[in-house]
N, C-alpha and C positions, 0 to 999 in steps of 0.2 A: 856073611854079615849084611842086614840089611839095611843100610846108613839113611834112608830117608823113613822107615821106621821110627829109627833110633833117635833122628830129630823131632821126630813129631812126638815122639814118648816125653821126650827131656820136656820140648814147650807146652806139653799140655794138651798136644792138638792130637783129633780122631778122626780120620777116615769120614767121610760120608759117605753113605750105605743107597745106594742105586736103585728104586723101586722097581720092579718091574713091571713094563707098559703091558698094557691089554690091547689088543686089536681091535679096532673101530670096525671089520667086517663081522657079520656074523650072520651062522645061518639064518635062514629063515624061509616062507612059506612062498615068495614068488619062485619062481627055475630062474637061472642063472640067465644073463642076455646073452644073447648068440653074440660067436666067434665071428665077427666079418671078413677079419684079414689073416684066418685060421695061423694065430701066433706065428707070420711073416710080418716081422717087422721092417718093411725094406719099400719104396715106393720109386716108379721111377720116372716121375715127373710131380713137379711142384705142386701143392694141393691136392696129390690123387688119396694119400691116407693121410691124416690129424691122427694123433694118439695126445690121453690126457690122462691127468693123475692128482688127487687129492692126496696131502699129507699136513700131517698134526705141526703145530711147532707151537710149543712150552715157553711164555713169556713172561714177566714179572708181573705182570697183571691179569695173568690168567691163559687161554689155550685160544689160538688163532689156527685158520685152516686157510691152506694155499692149495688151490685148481690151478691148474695151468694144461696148454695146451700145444703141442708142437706139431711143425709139420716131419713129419717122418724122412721125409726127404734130404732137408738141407737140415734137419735138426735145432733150425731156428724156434725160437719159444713166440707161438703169436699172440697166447691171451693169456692173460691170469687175472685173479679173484682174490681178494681174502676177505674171510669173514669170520665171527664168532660161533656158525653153526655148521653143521657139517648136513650140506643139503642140498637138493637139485638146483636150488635158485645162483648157489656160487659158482654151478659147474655152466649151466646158463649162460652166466654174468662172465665167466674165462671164454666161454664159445662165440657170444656176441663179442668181445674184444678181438677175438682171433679173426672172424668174418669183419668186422670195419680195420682189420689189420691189410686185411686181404681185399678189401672193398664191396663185399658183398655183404647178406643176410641171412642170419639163420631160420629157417622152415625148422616146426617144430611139427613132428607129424606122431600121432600118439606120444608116448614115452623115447619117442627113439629123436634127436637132433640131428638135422641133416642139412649141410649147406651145400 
């Protein structure tokens, strides 16, 4: 017997139905950036690897994105971002917070961010 069913039959009420998300990656025609820290995530001094990551979050006014960045070491969060587009300028915008977190500046050298 499935009693919270059974209530929501009586009062009228139905389920809402879950869309399924679509992933923001997708292929496409550059190659992939090289592996720097060949999936070892583990550092063993303060500052030697930053990892970061952009994700979606679903608001009542529409879709925000959060960049953030940690240091791998102490697992402390140094930068974050958010913004309405999902774009190098946020991830940017998390790295420069994470360097005046850390008191330095980010070099931007090609495509690749390096403090």
């Amino acid at each position: 017997m499935n009693t919270v069913a059974h209530l929501m039959a009586e009062l009228g009420l139905a389920g809402r139905k879950v869309r399924r998300r679509r992933g923001l990656t997708r292929p496409g025609k550059r190659p992939a950036a090289p592996d720097f820290v060949r999936r070892d995530f583990t550092a063993d001094a303060p500052d030697q690897v930053w990892c970061g990551d952009m994700t979606e979050i679903i608001t009542g006014e529409g879709k925000l994105y959060l960049a953030t960045v940690i240091d791998l070491l102490s697992r402390r969060l140094l930068g974050h971002a958010m913004g309405t587009r999902h774009d190098a300028e946020l991830v940017v915008a998390s790295l420069n917070m994470a360097a005046a977190t850390r008191g330095g500046d980010v070099k931007v050298v090609g495509r690749l961010s390096i403090v």
